[in-house]
Every structure is written in structure tokens, then in C-alpha cells.
C-alpha positions, 0 to 999 in steps of 0.5 A: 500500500502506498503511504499517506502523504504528510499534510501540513497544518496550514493547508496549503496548494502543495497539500493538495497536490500530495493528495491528488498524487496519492490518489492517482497512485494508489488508483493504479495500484488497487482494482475497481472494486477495491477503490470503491470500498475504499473511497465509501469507507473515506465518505463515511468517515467524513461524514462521521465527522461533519458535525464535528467540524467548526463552521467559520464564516468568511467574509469576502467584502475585504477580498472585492476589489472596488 
């Protein structure tokens, strides 16, 4: 099985690019049937979490150019 990538704690573009490398990698290592179980189980697990997740309020007004 290939190695979860290292996530760093502030999210950045690179985190991103690590994960979708991980999930084409580990997409040509595992059969059809099998990625899907592991993709449902990854859902689930999310979604187990949801309620879990702080909700923040972003405020793009400061973002618009005038």
C-alpha cells in the first residue's frame, strides 16, 4: 500500500497536490472494486465527522476589489 502523504497544518496548494498524487497512485495500484470500498469507507468517515467540524464564516467584502 502506498503511504499517506504528510499534510501540513496550514493547508496549503502543495497539500493538495500530495493528495491528488496519492490518489492517482494508489488508483493504479488497487482494482475497481477495491477503490470503491475504499473511497465509501473515506465518505463515511467524513461524514462521521461533519458535525464535528467548526463552521467559520468568511467574509469576502475585504477580498472585492472596488
Amino acid at each position: 500500500m502506498i503511504k499517506e502523504p504528510d499534510i501540513s497544518k496550514d493547508f496549503t496548494i502543495s497539500d493538495i497536490h500530495k493528495i491528488r498524487n496519492y490518489h492517482y497512485l494508489l488508483r493504479k495500484e488497487i482494482g475497481d472494486e477495491e477503490f470503491r470500498k475504499y473511497s465509501d469507507k473515506v465518505v463515511s468517515d467524513i461524514l462521521k465527522d461533519m458535525p464535528n467540524v467548526k463552521r467559520v464564516k468568511i467574509d469576502n467584502s475585504k477580498n472585492r476589489q472596488e
